[in-house]
C-alpha positions as CSV (number, residue, x, y, z in Angstrom):
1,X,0.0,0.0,0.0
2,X,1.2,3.8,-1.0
3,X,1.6,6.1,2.1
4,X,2.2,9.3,2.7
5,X,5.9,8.7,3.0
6,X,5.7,6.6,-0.6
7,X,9.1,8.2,-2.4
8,X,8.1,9.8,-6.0
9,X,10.6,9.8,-8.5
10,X,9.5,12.5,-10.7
11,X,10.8,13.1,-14.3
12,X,13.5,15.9,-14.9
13,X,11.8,18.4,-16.3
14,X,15.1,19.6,-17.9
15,X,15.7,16.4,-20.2
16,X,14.2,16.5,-23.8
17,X,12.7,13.7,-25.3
18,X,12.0,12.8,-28.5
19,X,8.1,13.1,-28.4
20,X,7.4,13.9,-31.9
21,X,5.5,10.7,-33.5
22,X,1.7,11.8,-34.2
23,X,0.6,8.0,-33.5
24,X,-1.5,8.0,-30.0
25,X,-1.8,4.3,-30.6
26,X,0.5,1.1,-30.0
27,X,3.8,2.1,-30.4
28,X,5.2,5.8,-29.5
29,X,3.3,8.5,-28.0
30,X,4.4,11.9,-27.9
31,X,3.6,12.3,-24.1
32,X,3.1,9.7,-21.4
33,X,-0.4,8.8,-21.1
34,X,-0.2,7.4,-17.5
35,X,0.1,10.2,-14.8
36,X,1.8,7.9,-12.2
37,X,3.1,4.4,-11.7
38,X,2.6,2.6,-8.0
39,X,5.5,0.2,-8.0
40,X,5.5,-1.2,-4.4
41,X,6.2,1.4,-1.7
42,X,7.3,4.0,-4.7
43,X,5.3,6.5,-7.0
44,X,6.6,6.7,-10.6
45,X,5.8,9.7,-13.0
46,X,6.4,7.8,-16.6
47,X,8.9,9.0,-19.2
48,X,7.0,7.7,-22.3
49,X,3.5,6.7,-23.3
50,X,2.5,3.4,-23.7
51,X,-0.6,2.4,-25.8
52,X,-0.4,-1.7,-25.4
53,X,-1.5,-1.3,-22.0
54,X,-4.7,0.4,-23.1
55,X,-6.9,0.8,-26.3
56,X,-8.1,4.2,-27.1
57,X,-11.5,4.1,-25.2
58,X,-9.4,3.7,-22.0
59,X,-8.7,0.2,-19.6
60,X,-9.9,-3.1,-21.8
61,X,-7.2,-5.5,-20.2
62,X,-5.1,-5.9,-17.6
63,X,-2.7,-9.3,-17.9
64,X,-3.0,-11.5,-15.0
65,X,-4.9,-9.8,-11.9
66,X,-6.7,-12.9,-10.5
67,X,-9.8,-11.4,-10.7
68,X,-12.9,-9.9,-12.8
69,X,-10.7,-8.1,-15.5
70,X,-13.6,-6.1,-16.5
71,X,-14.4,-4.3,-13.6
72,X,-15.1,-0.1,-14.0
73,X,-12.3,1.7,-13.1
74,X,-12.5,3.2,-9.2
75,X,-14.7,6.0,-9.6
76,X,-12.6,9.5,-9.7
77,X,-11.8,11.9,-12.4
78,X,-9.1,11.0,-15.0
79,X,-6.5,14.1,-15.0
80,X,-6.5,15.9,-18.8
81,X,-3.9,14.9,-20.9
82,X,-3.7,11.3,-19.4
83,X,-5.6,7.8,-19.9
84,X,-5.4,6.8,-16.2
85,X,-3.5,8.7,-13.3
86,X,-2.7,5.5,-11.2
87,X,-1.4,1.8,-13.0
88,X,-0.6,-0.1,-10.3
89,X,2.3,-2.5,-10.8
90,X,3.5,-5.5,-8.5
91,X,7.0,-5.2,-7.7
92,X,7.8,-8.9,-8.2
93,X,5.8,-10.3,-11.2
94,X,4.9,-7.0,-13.1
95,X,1.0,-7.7,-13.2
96,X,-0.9,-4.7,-13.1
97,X,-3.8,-3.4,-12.5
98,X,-5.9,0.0,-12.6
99,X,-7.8,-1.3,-9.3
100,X,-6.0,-0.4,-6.2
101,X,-7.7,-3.0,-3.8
102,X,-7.0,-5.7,-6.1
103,X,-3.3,-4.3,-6.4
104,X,-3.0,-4.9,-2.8
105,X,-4.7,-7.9,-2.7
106,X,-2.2,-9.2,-5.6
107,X,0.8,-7.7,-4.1
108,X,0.2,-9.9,-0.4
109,X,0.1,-12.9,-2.1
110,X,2.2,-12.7,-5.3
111,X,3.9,-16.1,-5.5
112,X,7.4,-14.1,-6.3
113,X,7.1,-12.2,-3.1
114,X,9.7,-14.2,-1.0
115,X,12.9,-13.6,0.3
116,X,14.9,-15.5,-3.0
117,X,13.5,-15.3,-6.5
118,X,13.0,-18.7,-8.4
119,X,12.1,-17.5,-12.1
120,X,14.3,-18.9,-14.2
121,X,18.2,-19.5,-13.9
122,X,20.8,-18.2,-11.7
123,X,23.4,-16.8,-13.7
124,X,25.5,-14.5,-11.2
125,X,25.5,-14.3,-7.2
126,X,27.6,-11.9,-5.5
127,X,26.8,-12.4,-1.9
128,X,29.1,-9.5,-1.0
129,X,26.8,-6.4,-2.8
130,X,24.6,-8.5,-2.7
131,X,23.3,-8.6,-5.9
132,X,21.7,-11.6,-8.1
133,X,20.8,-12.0,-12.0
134,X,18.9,-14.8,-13.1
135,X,18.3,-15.6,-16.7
136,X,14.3,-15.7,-18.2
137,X,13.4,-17.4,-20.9
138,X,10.0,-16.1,-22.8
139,X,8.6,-19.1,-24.2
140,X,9.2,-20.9,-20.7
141,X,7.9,-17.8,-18.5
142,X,5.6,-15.6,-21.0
143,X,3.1,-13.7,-18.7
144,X,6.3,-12.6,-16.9
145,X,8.4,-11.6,-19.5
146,X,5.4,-9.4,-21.2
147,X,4.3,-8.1,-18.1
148,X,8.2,-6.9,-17.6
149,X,8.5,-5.7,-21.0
150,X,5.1,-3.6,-20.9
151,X,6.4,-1.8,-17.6
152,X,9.6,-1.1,-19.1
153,X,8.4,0.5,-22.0
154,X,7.5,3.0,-19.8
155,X,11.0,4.4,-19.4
156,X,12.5,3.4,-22.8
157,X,11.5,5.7,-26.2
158,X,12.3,2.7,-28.2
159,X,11.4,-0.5,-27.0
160,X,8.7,-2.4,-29.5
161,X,8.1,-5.9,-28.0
162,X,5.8,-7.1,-25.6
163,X,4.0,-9.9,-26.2
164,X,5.9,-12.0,-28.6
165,X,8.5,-13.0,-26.3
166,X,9.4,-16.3,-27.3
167,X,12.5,-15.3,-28.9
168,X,14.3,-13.1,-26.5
169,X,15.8,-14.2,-23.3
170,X,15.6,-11.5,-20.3
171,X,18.7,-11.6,-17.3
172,X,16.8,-10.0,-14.4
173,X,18.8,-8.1,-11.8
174,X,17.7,-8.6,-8.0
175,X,19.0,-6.4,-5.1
176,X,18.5,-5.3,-1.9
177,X,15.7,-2.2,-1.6
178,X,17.8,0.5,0.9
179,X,13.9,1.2,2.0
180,X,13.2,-2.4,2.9
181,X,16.7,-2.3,4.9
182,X,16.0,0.7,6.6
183,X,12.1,0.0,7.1
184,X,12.0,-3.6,8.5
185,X,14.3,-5.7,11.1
186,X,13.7,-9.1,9.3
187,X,16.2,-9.6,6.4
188,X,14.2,-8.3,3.1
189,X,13.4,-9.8,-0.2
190,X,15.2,-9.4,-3.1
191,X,13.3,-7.2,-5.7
192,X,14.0,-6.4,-9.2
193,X,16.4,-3.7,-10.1
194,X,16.4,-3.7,-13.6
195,X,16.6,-5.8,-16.8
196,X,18.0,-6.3,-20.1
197,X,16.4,-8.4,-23.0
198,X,18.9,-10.4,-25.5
199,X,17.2,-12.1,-28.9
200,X,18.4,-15.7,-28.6
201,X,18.3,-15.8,-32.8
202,X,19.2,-12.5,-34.0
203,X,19.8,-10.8,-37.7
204,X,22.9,-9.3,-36.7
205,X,25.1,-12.5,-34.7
206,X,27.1,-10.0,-32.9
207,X,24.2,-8.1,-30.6
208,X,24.6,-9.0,-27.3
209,X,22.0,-7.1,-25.9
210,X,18.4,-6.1,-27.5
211,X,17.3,-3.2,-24.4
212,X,18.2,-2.2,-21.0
213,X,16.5,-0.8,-18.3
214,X,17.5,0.2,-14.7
215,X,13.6,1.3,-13.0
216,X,14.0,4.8,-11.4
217,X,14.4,3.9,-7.9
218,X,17.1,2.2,-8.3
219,X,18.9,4.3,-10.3
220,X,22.3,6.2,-10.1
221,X,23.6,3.0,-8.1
222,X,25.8,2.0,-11.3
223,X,23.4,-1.1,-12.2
224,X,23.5,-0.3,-16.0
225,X,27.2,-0.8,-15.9
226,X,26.9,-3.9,-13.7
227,X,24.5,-5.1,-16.6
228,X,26.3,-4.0,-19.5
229,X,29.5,-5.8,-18.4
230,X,27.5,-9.1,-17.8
231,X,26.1,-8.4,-21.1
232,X,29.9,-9.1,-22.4
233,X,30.9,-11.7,-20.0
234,X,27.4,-13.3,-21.3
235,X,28.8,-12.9,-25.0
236,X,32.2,-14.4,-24.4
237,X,30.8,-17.7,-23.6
238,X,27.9,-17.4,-27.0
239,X,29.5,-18.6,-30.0
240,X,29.9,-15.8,-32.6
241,X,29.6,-13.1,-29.8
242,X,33.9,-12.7,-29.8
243,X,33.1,-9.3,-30.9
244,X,29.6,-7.8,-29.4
245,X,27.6,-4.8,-28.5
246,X,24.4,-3.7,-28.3
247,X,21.7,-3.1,-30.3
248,X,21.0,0.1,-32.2
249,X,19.4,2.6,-31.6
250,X,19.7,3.1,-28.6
251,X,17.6,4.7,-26.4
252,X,18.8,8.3,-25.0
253,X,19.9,6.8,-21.6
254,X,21.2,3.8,-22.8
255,X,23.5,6.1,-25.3
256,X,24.5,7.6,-22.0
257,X,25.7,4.7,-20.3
258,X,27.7,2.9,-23.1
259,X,29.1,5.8,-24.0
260,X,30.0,6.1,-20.3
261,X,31.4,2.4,-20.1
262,X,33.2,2.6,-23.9
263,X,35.2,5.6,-23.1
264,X,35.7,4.8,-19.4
265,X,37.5,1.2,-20.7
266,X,38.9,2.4,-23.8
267,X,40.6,5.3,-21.9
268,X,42.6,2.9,-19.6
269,X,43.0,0.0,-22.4
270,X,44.8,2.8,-25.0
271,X,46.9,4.4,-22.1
272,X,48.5,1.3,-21.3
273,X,49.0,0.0,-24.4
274,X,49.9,2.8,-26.5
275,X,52.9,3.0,-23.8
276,X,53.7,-0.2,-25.2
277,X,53.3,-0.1,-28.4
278,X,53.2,3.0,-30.8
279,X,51.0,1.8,-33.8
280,X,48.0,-0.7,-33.5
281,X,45.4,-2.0,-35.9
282,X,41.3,-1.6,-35.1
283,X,41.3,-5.0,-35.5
284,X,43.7,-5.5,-32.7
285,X,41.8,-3.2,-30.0
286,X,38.1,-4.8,-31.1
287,X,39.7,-8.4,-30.6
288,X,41.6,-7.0,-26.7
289,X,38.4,-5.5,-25.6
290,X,35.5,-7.8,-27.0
291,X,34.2,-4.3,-28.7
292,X,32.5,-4.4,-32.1
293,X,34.7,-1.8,-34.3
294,X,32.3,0.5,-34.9
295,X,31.5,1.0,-31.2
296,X,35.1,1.6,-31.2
297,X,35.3,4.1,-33.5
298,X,31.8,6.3,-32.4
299,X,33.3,6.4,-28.9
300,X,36.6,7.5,-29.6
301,X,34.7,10.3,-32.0
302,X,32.7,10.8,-28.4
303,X,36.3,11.7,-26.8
304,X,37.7,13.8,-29.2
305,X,40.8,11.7,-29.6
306,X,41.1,10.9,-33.0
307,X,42.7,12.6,-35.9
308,X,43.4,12.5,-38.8
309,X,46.7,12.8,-41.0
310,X,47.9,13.9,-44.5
311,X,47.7,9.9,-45.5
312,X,44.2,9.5,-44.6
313,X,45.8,7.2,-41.6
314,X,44.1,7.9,-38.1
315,X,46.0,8.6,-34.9
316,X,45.2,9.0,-31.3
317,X,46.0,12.0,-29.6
318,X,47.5,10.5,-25.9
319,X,47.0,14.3,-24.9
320,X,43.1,14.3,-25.1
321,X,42.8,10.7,-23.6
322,X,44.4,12.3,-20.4
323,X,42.1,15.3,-20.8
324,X,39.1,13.1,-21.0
325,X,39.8,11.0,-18.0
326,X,40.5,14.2,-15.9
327,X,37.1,15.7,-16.9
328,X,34.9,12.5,-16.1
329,X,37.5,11.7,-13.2
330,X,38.7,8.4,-14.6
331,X,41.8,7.2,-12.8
332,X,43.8,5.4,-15.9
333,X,45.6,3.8,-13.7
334,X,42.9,1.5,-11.9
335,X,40.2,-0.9,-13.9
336,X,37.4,-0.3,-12.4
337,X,33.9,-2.2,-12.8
338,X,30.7,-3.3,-11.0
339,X,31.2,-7.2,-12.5
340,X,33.1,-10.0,-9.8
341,X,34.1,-12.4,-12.6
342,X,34.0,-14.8,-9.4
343,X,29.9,-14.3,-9.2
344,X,29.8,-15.5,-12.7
345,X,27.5,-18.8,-13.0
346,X,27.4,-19.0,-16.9
């Protein structure tokens, strides 16, 4: 149940989003059509719309609330601008609902509610953070998996699929709530974090990742990192993946934080090894790091470090590098990561 002391993680008002799509239907919105999420003990304001929830006459369905799905809506006054001011999400399966009672009916007795999560696979334990991922299948888990993918497309522009899962695969990060911690003297339940979805058959062999998503309140813990790098521990082991990286576009944040992660490795990589050796292929530095070339190359544009000679040849100006790691206080001298290669269960 929501409280007065329920924390609200409102949108920044400063960021710009690419709202400019005219289709108020499925797919992209130009404004979020949900006022507010209830996600547990926290209140969400959306970043994006999200049609596949509702049709345009308002709530038709809501996907596996062990109940009459066709009851009216809680009587009270939609706010203008918005198809419903309260979804109400559980925040261990995903199932929703527009009903609050029923939410909180749900949410006592949600089989995931328990102190370990079961879903799937375990693919990485660190007892230490403590932090868990366990891999989801979609044709094995499918209510789960949509339920997960319709919530997250409420913070990604981009994201497309949500109900024909089968083909994706979905590593699910668990952690410890600080709330919980602070809130309760028994030893809390895992929750989810945060996700990222992976086609298991994909057009292009060397995607490792399809979309990412860290929810809000867990946020600016460093979790997209932790995700990212398990993305390429994940590849290392698929055969094909030698050379891997996401999938493009990307969304606005998820540009962020690979740019963030590319620079951040490629600026201690080329330190040390330019002090070793003065000339180096692309080739070389893709095969080192496990990067796709052309990451390699947009995220060295990104840090201002290339340029170009009279032959056409590239260079790398060791100057700039230094520059860079000074102004996003990267110490070169220290690899630094979220990942225990330890944890690893894959």
């Amino acid at each position: 149940m929501v409280d007065n002391g329920s924390k609200i993680h409102r949108r920044n008002k400063s960021t710009t989003y690419d709202l400019t799509s005219t289709d108020e239907g499925y797919g992209v919105m130009k404004r979020p059509n949900i006022k507010l999420v209830t996600l547990g003990n926290y209140q969400i304001e959306p970043w994006y719309g999200n049609g596949a929830y509702f049709n345009d006459k308002g709530v038709k369905k809501e996907l596996g609330v062990e109940a009459d799905l066709h009851d009216k809506l809680d009587e009270h006054t939609v706010s203008e601008g918005y198809w419903l001011d309260n979804l109400y999400v559980c925040e261990y399966c995903f199932k929703y609902t527009s009903i609050k009672y029923k939410y909180q009916a749900h949410r006592a007795a949600c089989r995931h509610n328990k102190p370990l999560p079961t879903i799937g696979k375990l693919v990485y334990r660190d007892d230490d953070s403590p932090y868990l991922i366990r891999k989801v299948k979609g044709y094995e888990d499918t209510l789960f998996c949509q339920n997960l993918c319709l919530f997250g497309k409420l913070f990604l522009d981009d994201k497309s699929v949500f109900y024909n899962v089968d083909q994706f695969e979905y590593f699910i990060l668990y952690g410890f709530d600080d709330n919980d911690i602070q809130a309760d003297t028994k030893e809390p339940n895992f929750k989810p974090m945060g996700f990222f979805s992976k086609e298991t058959i994909s057009w292009d062999g060397n995607n490792n990742l399809a979309c990412i998503c860290i929810f809000p309140p867990y946020q600016r813990k460093h979790l997209g990192t932790l995700l990212i790098e398990f993305s390429y521990a994940v590849a290392k082991v698929t055969p094909g993946q030698s050379l891997s990286g996401p999938e493009f576009p990307l969304s606005a944040f998820g540009k962020v934080s690979y740019y963030r992660f590319w620079s951040q490795k490629l600026s201690i990589f080329l330190l040390d090894y330019l002090n070793k050796r003065p000339k180096f292929s692309l080739q070389e530095v893709a095969e080192l790091t496990g990067f796709r070339k052309e990451d390699i190359m947009l995220t060295l544009d990104y840090m201002k470090v290339l340029q170009v000679q009279k032959s056409g040849d590239l260079s790398i100006l060791l100057g700039n590098i230094r520059q860079f790691c000074l102004d996003h206080k990267i110490d070169p001298t220290q690899e630094t990561g979220m990942l225990k290669v330890d944890c690893l269960i894959i």
